[in-house]
C-alpha positions in Angstrom: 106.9 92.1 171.6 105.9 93.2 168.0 102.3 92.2 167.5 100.2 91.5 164.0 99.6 95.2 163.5 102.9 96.2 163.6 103.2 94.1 160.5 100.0 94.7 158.9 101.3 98.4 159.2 104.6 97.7 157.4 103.4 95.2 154.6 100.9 98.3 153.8 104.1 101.1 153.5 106.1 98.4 151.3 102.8 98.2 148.8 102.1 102.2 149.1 105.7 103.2 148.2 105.4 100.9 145.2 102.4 102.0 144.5 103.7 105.5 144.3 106.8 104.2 142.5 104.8 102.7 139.8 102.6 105.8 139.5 105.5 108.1 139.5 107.5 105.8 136.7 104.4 105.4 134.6 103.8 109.2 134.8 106.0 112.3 134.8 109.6 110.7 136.0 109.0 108.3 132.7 108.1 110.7 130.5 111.4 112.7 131.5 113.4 109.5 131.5 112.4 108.9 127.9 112.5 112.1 126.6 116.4 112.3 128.1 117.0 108.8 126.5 116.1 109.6 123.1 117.8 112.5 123.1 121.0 110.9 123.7 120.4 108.4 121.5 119.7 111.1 118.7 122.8 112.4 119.7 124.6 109.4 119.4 123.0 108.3 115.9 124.2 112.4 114.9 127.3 111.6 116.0 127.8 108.5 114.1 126.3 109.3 110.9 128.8 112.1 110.7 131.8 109.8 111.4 130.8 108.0 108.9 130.1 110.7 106.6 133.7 111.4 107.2 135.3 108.6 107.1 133.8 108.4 103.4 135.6 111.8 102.5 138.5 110.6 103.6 138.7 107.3 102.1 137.4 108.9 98.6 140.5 111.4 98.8 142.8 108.7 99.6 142.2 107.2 96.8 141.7 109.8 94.2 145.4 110.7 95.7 146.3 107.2 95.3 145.1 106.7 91.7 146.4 110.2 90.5 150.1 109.0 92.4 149.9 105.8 90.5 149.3 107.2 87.3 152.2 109.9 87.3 154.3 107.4 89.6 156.9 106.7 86.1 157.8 110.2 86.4 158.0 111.1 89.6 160.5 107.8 89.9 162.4 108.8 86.6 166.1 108.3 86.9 166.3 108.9 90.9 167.9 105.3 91.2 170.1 105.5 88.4 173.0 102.7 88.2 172.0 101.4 91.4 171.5 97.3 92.3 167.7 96.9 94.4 167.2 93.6 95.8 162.9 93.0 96.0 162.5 90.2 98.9 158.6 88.8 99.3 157.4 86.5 101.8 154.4 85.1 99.8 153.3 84.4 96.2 150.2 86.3 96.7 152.1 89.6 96.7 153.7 88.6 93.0 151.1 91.4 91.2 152.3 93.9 93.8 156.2 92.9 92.6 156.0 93.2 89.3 154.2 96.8 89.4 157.6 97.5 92.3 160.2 96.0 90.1 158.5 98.3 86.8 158.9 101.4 88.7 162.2 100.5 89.6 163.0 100.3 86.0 161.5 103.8 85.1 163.7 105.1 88.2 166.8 103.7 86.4 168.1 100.9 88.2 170.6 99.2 86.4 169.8 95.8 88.2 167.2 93.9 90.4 166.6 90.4 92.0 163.5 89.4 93.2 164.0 86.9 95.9 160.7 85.0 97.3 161.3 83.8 100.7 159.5 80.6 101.1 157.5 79.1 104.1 160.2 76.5 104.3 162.6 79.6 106.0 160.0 78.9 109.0 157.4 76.2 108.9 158.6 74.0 111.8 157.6 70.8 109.9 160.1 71.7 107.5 163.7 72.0 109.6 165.2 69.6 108.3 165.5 71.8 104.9 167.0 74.4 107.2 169.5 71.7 108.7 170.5 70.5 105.4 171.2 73.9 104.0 173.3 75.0 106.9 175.4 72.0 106.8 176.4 73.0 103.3 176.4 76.7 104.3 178.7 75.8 107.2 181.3 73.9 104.8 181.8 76.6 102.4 180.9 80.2 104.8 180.9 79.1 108.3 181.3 82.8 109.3 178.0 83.6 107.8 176.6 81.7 110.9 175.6 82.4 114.5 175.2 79.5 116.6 173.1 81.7 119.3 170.2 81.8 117.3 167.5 79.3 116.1 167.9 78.1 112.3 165.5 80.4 110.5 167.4 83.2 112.5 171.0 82.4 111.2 169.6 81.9 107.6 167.8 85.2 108.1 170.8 87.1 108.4 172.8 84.8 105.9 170.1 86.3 103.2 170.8 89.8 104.7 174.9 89.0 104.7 174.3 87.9 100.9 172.5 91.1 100.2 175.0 93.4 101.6 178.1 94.9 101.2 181.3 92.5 102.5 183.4 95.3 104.4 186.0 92.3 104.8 186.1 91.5 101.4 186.1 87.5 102.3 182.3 87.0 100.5 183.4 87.1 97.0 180.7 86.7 94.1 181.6 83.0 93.8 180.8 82.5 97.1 177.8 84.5 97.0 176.6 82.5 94.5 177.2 78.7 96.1 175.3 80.1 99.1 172.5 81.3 97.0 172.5 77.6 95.3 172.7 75.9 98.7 169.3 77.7 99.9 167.8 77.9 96.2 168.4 73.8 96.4 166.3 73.2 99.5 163.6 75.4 98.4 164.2 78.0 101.1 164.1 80.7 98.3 163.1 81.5 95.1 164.9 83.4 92.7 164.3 85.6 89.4 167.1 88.2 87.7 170.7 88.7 87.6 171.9 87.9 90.7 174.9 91.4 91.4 176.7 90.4 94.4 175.7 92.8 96.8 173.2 95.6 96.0 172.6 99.3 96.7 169.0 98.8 98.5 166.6 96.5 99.6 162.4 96.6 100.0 160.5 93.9 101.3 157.0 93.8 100.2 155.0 91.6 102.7 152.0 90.3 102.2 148.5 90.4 104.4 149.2 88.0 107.4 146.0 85.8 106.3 147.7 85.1 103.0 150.8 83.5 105.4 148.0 81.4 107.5 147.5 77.5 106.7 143.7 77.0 107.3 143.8 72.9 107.5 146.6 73.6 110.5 145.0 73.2 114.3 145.3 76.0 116.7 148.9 74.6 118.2 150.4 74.2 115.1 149.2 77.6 113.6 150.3 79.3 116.8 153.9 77.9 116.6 153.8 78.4 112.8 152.9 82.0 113.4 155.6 82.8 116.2 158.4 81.2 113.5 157.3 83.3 110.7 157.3 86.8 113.4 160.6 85.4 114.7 161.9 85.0 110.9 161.2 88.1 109.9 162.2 90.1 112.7 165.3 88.6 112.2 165.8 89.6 109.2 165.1 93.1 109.5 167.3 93.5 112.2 169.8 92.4 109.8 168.7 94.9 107.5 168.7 97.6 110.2 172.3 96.6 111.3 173.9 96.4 107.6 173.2 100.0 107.3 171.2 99.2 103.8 168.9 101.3 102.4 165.9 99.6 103.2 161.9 99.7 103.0 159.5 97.5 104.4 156.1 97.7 102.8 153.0 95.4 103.9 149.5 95.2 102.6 146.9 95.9 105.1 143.6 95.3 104.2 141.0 97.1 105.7 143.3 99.6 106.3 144.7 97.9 109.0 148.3 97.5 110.6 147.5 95.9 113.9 148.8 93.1 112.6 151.4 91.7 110.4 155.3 92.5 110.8 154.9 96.4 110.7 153.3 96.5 113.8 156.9 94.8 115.0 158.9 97.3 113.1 156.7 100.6 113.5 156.6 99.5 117.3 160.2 99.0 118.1 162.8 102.1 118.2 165.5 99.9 117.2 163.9 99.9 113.3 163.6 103.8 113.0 166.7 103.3 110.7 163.9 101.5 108.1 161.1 103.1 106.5 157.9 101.6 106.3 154.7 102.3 103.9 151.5 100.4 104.5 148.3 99.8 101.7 150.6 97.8 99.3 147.4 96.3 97.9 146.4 99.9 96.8 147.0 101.3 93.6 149.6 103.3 94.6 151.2 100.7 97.4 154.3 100.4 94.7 154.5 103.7 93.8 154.5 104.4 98.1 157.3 101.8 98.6 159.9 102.8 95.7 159.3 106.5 96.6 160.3 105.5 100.4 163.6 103.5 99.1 164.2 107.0 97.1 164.1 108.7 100.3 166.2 105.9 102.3 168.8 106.1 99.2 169.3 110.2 100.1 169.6 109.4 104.1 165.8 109.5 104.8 163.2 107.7 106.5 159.9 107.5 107.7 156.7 105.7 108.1 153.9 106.5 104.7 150.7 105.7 104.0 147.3 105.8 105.5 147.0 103.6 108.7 146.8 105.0 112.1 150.7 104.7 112.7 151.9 106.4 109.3 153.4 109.3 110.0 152.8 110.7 106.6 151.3 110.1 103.6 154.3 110.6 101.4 157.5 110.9 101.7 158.7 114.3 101.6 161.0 114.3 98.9 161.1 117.3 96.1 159.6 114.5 93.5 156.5 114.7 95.7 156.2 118.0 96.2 152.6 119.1 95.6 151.4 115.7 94.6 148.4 116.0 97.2 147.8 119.6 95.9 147.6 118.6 92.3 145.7 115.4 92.7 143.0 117.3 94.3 142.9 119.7 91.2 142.9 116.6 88.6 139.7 115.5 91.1 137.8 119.1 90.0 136.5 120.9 87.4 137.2 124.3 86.8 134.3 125.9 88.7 135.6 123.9 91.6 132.8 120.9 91.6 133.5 117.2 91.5 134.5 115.7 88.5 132.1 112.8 88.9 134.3 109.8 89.1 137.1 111.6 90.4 136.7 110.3 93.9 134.9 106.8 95.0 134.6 104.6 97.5 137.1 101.9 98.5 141.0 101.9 100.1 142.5 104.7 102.4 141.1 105.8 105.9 138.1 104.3 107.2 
């Protein structure tokens, strides 16, 4: 039978070991505790101060690169798209600025025409199908083999944009029927259209624009999801279009922040079955236009890749002889002869973070 000293015994260990505990932690093993603690967290603040320090350098090149691209960008486009027909699709307003820099440079590169065609949120907006309906009735009566009943409305109109766009191998989409199909989406708002519209055309870039500028902010969580999932389905569409007409193509998104996480080239840049595209990222940057045409140069020759500055970019430039030593020489324009910084040459802002 355990008796009151055989307690009294134990409650005294329990309070001597935490005595000693106590005595230990306030004392030596605290002092070495600390001392390993706020080394580490030295470490750590070295650490991130340098990351930093980098990520600076890197976003200060980016864009002395970008604004010395920008600035030569007329000549290193001159004439390399001679006579050819460039169709420039958008799927917001917001990236109109962006355009008309794109459709300038396509003018210095010699195009003999372009058609900028806004897509507008009508093409998806679920509120909106009966639009859609209406224009595929009509579409139906006058090119019902445009159509493919297997897929949802946006989808078939997707690829009737595409179909518009590209070469007829049969011969059947004449440029009078080109044109009523053009009227019969122009007519329910689907698109917007400005130029000479050629009946097909030699290449095709879609400048996106950041996904926040395509987000209604008075629409509820439901109705934004299901807006959201129509505009990804949309667009994917429509760029496996463009993947499967064999078109020079370019798809080239803003991404704030640096950022391409989000937004449709995370769709393309992700999926195998768009390696016939190239992509270019930073369309917001000063030389975003300049990036984009230069990638349609490259698609025109049989080229492609993925350009710019985000994590997934393959390269900065497409490596094409016009760009040949662009980096090299944009660093020298950055320098004075001694080899210092020009001061202004490099700031803050855009590229790598």
């Amino acid at each position: 039978m355990i008796d009151f000293r055989y307690h009294l015994v134990s409650l005294i260990s329990v309070f001597l070991a935490l005595a000693v505990g106590i005595v230990l932690g306030a004392g030596p093993l605290r002092e070495n505790l600390g001392d390993q603690l706020a080394g580490q967290v030295e470490q750590l603040r070295t650490q991130q101060d340098e990351l930093r320090t980098e990520a600076d350098e890197l976003a200060s090149r980016n864009e002395q690169l970008g604004s010395f691209a920008a600035e030569i960008g007329p000549e290193l486009v001159a004439d390399t798209l001679a006579g050819q027909k460039v169709a420039v699709l958008t799927d917001d307003s917001s990236t109109g600025p962006v355009t008309d820099r794109i459709m300038a440079l396509l003018e210095d590169a010699g195009v003999e025409s372009t058609v900028r065609v806004e897509l507008k949120s009508a093409l998806w907006v679920p509120a909106q199908s009966q639009q859609r309906k209406d224009a595929l009735d009509t579409i139906r009566s006058i090119a019902p083999n445009l159509l493919d009943g297997g897929l949802t409305d946006s989808e078939q109109l997707s690829q009737v944009i595409v179909a518009l766009l590209a070469p007829s191998e049969s011969g059947e989409l004449t440029s009078e029927l080109r044109t009523q199909v053009w009227q019969a989406l122009a007519e329910q708002q689907l698109v917007t259209i400005e130029g000479e519209l050629p009946s097909e055309v030699d290449g095709v870039l879609f400048a996106s624009a950041a996904p926040e500028e395509l987000v209604d902010s008075s629409e509820d969580e439901e109705v934004a999801a299901e807006r959201a999932q129509s505009l990804l389905a949309t667009q994917t569409a429509l760029l496996t279009s463009l993947s499967e007409a064999g078109v020079p193509a370019v798809v080239s998104a803003a991404t704030p922040l640096n950022d391409a996480s989000t937004g449709i080239l995370r769709t393309v840049r992700g999926d195998a079955g768009f390696d016939e595209l190239s992509t270019t990222d930073r369309l917001q940057e000063a030389d975003g236009p300049l990036l984009a045409v230069l990638a349609l140069i490259e698609q025109a020759r049989g080229g492609s890749g993925a350009y710019g500055t985000t994590a997934d970019a393959t390269d900065r430039l497409p490596a094409i002889p016009e760009t040949a030593g662009v980096e090299d020489a944009a660093a020298e324009a950055g320098q004075n002869g001694d080899g210092t910084q020009v001061q202004g040459a490099a700031s803050d802002g855009g590229g790598a973070e």
